[in-house]
C-alpha positions as a printed Julia matrix, in Angstrom:
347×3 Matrix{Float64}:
 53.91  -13.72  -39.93
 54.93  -12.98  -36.51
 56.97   -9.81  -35.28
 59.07   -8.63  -31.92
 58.81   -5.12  -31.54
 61.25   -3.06  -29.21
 59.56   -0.14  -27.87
 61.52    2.41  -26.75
 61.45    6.12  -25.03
 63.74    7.83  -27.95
 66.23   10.28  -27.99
 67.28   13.14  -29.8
 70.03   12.81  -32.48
 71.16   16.43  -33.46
 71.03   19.45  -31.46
 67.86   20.87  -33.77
 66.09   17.99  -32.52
 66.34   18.51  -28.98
 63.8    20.6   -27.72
 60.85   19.23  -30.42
 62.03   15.98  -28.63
 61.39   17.43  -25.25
 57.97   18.9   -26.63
 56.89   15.65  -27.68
 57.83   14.31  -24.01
 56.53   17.15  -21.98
 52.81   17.67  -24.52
 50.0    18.12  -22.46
 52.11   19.56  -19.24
 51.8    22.99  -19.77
 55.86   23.3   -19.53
 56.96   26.59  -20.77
 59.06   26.41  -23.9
 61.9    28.51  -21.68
 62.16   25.3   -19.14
 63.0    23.02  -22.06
 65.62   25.09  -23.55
 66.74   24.97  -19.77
 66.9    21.02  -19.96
 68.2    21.16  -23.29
 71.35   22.36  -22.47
 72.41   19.12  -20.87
 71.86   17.62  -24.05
 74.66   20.15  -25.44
 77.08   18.35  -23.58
 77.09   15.35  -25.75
 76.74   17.47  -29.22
 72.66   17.13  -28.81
 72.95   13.7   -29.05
 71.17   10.96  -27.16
 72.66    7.68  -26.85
 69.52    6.11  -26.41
 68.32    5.54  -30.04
 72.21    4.41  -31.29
 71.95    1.66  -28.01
 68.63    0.49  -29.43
 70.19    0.45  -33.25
 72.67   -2.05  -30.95
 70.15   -3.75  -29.13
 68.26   -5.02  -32.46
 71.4    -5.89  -34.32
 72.13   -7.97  -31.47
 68.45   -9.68  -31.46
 68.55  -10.31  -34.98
 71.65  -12.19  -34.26
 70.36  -14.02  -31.61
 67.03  -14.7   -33.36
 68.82  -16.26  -36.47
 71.19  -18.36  -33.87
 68.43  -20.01  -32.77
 66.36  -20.2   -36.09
 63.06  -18.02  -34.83
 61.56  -16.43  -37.58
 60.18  -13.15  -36.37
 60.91   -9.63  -38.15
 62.25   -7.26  -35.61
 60.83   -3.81  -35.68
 61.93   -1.11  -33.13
 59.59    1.85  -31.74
 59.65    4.78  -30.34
 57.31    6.9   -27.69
 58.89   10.41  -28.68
 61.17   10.32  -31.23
 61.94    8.61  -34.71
 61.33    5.85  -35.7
 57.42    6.26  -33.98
 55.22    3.59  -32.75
 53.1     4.21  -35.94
 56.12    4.06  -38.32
 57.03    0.88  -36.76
 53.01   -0.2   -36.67
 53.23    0.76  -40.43
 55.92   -1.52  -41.12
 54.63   -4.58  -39.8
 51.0    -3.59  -41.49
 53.4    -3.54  -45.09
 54.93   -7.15  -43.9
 51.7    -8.87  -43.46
 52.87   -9.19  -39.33
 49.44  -10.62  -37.99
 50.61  -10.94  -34.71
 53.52   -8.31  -32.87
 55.3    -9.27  -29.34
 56.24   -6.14  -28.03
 59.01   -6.03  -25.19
 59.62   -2.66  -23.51
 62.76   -1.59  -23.02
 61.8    -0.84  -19.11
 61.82   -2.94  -16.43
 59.67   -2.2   -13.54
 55.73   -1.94  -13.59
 54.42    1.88  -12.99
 52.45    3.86  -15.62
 55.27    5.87  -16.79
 57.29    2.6   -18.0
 54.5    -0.16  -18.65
 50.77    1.5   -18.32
 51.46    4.52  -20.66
 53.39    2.46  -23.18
 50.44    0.51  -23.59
 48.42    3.55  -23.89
 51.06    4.2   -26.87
 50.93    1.22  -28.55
 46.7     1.58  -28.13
 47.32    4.69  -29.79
 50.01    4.04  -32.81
 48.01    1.24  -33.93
 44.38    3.34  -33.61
 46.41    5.34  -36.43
 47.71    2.58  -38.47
 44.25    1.2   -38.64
 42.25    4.52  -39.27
 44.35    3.81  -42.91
 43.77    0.47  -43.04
 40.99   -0.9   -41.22
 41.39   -4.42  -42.75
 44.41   -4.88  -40.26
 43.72   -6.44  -37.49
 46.74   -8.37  -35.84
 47.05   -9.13  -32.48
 49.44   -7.92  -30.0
 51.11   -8.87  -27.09
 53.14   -7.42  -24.53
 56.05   -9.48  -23.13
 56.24   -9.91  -19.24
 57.73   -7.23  -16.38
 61.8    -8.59  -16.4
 63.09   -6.64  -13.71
 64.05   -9.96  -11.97
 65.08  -12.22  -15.11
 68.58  -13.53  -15.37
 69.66  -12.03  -18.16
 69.08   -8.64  -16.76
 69.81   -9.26  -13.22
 73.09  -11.19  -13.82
 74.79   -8.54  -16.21
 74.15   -5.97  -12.8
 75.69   -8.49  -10.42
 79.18   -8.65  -12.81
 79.18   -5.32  -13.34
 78.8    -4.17   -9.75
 81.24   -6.62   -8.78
 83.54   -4.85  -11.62
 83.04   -1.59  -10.04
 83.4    -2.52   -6.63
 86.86   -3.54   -7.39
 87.65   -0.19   -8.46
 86.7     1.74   -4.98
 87.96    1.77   -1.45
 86.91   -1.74    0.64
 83.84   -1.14    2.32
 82.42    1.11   -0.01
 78.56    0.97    0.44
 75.94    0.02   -2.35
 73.98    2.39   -4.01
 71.1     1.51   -6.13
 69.79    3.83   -8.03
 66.38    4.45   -9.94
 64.02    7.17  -11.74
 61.87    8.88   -8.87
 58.28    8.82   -9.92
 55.63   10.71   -7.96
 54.7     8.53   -4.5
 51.05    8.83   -5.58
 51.81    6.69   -8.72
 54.15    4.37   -6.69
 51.43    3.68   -4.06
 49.57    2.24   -6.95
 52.12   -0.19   -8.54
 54.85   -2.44   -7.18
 57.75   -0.31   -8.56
 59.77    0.35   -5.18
 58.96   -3.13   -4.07
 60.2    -4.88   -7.69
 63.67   -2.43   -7.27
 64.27   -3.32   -3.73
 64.05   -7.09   -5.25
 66.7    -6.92   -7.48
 68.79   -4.49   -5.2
 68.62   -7.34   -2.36
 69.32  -10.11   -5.1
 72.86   -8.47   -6.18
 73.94   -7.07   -2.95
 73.27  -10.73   -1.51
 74.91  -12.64   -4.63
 78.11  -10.28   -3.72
 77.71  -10.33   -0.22
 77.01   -7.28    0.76
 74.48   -6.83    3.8
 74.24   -3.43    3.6
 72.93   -1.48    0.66
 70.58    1.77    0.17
 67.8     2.33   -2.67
 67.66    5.96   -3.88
 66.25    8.21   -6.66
 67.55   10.23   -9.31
 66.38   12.29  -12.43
 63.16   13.94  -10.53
 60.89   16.47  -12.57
 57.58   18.06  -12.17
 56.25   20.25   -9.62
 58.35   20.99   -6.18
 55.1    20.81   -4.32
 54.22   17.46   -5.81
 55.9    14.66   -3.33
 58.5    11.92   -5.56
 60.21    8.83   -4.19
 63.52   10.35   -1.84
 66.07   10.21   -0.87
 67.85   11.96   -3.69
 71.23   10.21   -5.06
 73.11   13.58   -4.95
 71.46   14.22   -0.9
 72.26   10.26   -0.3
 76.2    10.59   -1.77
 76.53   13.58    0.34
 75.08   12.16    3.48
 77.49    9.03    3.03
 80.47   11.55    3.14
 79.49   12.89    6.5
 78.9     9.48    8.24
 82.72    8.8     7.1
 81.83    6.18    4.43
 84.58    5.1     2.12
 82.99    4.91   -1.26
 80.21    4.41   -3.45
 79.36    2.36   -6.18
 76.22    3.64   -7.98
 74.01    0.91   -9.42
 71.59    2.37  -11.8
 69.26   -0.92  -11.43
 66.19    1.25  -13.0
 67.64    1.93  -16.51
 68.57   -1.29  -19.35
 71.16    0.99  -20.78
 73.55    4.63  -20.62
 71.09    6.77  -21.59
 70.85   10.44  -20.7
 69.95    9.77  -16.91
 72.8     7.85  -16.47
 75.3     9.59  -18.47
 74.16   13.28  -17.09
 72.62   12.53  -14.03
 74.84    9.71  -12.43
 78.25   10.12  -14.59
 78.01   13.86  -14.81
 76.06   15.64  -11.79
 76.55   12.79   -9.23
 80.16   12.27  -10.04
 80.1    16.26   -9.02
 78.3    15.92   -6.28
 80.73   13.12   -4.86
 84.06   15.07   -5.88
 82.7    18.14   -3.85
 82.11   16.04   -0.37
 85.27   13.73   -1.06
 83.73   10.57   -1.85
 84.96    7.89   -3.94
 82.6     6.9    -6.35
 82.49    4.57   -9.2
 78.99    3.48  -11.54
 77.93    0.05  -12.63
 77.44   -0.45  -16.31
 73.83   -1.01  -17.1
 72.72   -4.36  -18.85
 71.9    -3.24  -22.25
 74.88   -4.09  -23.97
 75.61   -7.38  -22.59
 74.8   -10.49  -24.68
 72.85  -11.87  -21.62
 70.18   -8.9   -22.43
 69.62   -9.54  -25.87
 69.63  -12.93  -25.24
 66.92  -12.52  -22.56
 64.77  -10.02  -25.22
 64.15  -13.46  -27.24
 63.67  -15.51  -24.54
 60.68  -12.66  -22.98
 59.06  -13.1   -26.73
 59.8   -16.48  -27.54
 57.88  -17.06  -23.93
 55.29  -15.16  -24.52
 54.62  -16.46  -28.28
 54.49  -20.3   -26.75
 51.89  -19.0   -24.0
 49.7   -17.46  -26.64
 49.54  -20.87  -28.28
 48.58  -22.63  -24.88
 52.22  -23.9   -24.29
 53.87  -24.83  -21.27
 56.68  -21.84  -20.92
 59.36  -21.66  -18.2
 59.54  -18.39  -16.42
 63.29  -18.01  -15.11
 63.88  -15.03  -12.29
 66.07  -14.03   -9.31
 64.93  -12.81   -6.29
 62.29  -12.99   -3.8
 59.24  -12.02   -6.54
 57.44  -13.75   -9.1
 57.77  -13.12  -12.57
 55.23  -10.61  -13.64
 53.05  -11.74  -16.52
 50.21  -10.23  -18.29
 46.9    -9.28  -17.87
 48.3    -6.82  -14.89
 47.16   -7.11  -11.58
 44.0    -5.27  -10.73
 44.17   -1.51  -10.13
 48.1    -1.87  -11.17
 49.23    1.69  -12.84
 45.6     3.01  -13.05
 45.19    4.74  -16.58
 43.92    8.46  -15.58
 41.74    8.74  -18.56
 39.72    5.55  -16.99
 39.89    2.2   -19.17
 40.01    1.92  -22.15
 39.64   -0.94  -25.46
 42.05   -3.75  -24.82
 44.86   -4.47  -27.55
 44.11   -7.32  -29.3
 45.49  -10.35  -27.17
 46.6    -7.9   -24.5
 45.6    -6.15  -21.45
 43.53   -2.55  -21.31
 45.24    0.68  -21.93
């Protein structure tokens, strides 16, 4: 029996939960409990509540649908990093099915060791657990490929960009946006080079010339140098050279999670009604029917290649599609190498 697994970040769902959520995220930091309770309070605005695990509820609904549409028989489990349901719950369940081989597809994007290397590490992890149980399973598992440039996640941005661009001044300029990630990590992957793909792809499809790449959602230490420029510095500077409008893209994130809803629709939004600019956001992908679509195509893909099949590998844009093993050196693990997953790269 086969299995598609959607690993995910998590999310709170109650305000109780919010900062053991942010303890699981921020373990190993040395982040003083004060500073969560700090970043907690965003969560406040939206009861406690992350949208994140209700989207993925969505997401697998949706992939169930398409799965049966189609006639693939694969049980669909969904995983998370920090919250419930946990990689090893999720592990667990496909141990209790008899699953002897798991697709997992990650619900991020982009190569870089926060959103492909350390999920791996995860998943190296959650099923260490599972097995210290049950040492008798032994399935194999296999990460679908990088999708940043796929159709079904590239086209949803182009409509809704083109949605949102009828809703601002002409000439408003293109922003896409993106979670900054430490410039020491992006030296070592092809993150900014994968984004700038995709931003080039839509702004060309609607034919716009002219379009910036910024960062949002920073954390860590000030003295530590991230990806710039900001999207709050960037909407601001925009007002000054006399720009019309904005439309923020958030071509880093598959869905409205909390750094989309807080940190683009909330403290953005601010940032652009203080210096008089006219802004509107794109909706992300993860609730159009090309996305889950695409999730079965990724797995269905990468099932056929396991078996020594001929697969096609669709994209947009300028790049290749990015397939597993990983390139050399890609998102170095920090710990130094460890066991590969069966059928799968090292963690």
């Amino acid at each position: 029996m086969d299995a598609l697994l959607i690993v995910s970040f998590g999310g709170p769902e109650g305000p109780d939960d919010v900062v053991p959520f942010l303890e699981n995220v921020t373990r190993g930091r040395g982040i003083p409990r004060e500073r969560l309770v700090e970043v907690g309070a965003h969560y406040a605005h939206f009861g406690g509540v992350s949208p994140l695990n209700s989207l993925n509820r969505d997401l697998v609904a949706a992939v169930r649908a398409e799965l049966d549409r189609r006639g693939v028989e694969l049980a669909v489990l969904w995983g998370n990093r920090n919250w419930d349901p946990y990689l090893t719950d999720a592990l667990s369940e496909a141990r209790d099915l008899g699953v002897r081989r798991v697709f997992a597809f990650l619900t991020s994007a982009y190569s870089s060791y926060s959103g492909c290397r350390q999920y791996r590490e995860n998943l190296h992890d959650a099923l260490a657990a599972v097995q210290a149980d049950d040492p008798t399973w032994q399935p194999e598992v296999h990460k679908a490929r990088t999708y940043f440039n796929h159709p079904g996640f590239v086209e949803p941005l182009v409509d809704a960009t083109r949605a949102s661009l009828a809703t601002v001044p002409p000439g408003s300029r293109l922003v896409f946006t993106t979670h900054s990630i430490p410039t020491a990590d992006a030296d070592r992957c092809d993150y900014v080079a994968q984004h700038r793909d995709v931003a080039a792809t839509v702004a060309e499809v609607l034919g716009h010339s002219e379009w910036d790449l910024v960062y949002q959602s920073r954390s860590g230490a000030a003295h530590i140098p991230w990806l710039e420029p900001d999207i709050g510095d960037h909407l601001t500077a925009l007002a000054r050279a006399g720009a019309p409008g904005a439309v923020m893209v958030p071509i880093g994130f598959v869905s409205d999670h909390m750094e989309v809803i807080w940190d683009l629709d909330t403290v953005a939004a601010e940032v652009a009604a203080e210096v008089g600019l006219p802004v509107a956001r794109a909706a992300t992908p993860g609730t159009d029917p090309r996305f889950a679509r695409m999730v079965v195509d990724l797995v269905v893909e990468q099932r056929g290649a396991t078996e020594g099949q001929s697969v096609e590998r669709p994209v947009m844009g300028q790049l290749g599609p990015r397939v597993v093993p990983c390139a050399a050196g890609c998102c170095p693990n920090p710990r130094g190498p460890r066991p590969a997953l069966c059928g799968s790269d090292p963690a």
